[in-house]
Each structure stands twice: as structure tokens, then as C-alpha cells.
C-alpha positions as CSV (number, residue, x, y, z in Angstrom):
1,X,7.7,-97.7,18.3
2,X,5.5,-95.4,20.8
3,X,9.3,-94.7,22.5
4,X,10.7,-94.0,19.7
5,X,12.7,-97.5,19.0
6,X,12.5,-99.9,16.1
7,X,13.8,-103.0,15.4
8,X,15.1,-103.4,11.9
9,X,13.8,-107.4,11.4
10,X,14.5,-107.7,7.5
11,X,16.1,-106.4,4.1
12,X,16.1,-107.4,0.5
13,X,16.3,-106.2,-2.9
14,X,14.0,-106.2,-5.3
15,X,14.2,-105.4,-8.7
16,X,11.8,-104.1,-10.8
17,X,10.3,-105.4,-13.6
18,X,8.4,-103.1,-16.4
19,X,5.3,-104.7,-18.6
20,X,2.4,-103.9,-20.9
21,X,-0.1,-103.5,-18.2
22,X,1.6,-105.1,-15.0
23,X,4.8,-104.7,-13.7
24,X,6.6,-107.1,-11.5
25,X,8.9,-106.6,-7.9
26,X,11.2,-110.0,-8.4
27,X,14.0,-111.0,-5.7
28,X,17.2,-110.3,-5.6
29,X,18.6,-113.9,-4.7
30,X,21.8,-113.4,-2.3
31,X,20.3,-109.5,-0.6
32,X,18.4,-111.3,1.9
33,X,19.3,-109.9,5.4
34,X,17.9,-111.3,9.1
35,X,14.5,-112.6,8.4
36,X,14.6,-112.3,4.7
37,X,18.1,-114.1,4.3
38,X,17.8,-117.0,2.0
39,X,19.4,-120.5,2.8
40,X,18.2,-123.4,4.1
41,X,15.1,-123.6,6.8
42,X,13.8,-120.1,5.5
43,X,10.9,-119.2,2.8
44,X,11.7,-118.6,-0.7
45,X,10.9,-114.9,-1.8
46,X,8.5,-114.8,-4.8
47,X,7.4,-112.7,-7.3
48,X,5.3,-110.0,-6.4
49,X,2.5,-108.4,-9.2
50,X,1.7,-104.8,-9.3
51,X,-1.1,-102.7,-10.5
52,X,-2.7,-99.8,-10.3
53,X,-2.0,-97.2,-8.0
54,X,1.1,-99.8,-6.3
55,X,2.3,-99.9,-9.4
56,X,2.8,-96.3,-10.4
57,X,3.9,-95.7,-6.9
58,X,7.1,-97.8,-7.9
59,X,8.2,-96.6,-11.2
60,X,8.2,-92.7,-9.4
61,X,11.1,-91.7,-8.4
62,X,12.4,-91.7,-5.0
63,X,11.5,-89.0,-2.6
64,X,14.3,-88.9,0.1
């Protein structure tokens, strides 16, 4: 990364889940790319909680 080059290891999509008081990031089954491809041999994605400050960070909108 000091040279400027990055290797792009993994994507998948998440979606986003609103609640009361947490909100949740769950899988999109079937997105998984490279490391993060589901199928056989490979780790399930999970669930993923969010509170706090990680959790208002995902319900802002996107800064591109």
C-alpha cells in the first residue's frame, strides 16, 4: 500500500437492518466475491450488531 497498490481480497453485501435500539448489517447470501464467496470449504457470514456511534455511521448517507 506504501507504492500505491492494493489488492482487492473480498466483497459482499450487506443489508441493513433498522431496530428499536440496535440495528443489524445481515448477509447478502449469493454477493460473496474472492474470499467472502460462499460455497463449500469457506465460512458462513453472520450477523453483525451495531451500536452507537457504528451504528449511526450506517444509517448516514453515503459520502462519495
Amino acid at each position: 500500500m506504501e507504492s500505491g497498490h492494493f489488492v482487492f481480497l473480498g466483497y459482499r453485501q450487506y443489508r441493513l437492518r433498522r431496530g428499536c435500539t440496535t440495528d443489524r448489517l445481515e448477509p447478502h447470501y449469493g454477493t460473496g466475491l474472492g474470499i467472502l464467496r460462499d460455497g463449500p470449504g469457506t465460512v458462513p457470514a453472520t450477523t453483525t450488531l451495531l451500536r452507537g456511534r457504528m451504528r449511526e455511521v450506517a444509517r448516514s448517507p453515503p459520502r462519495w
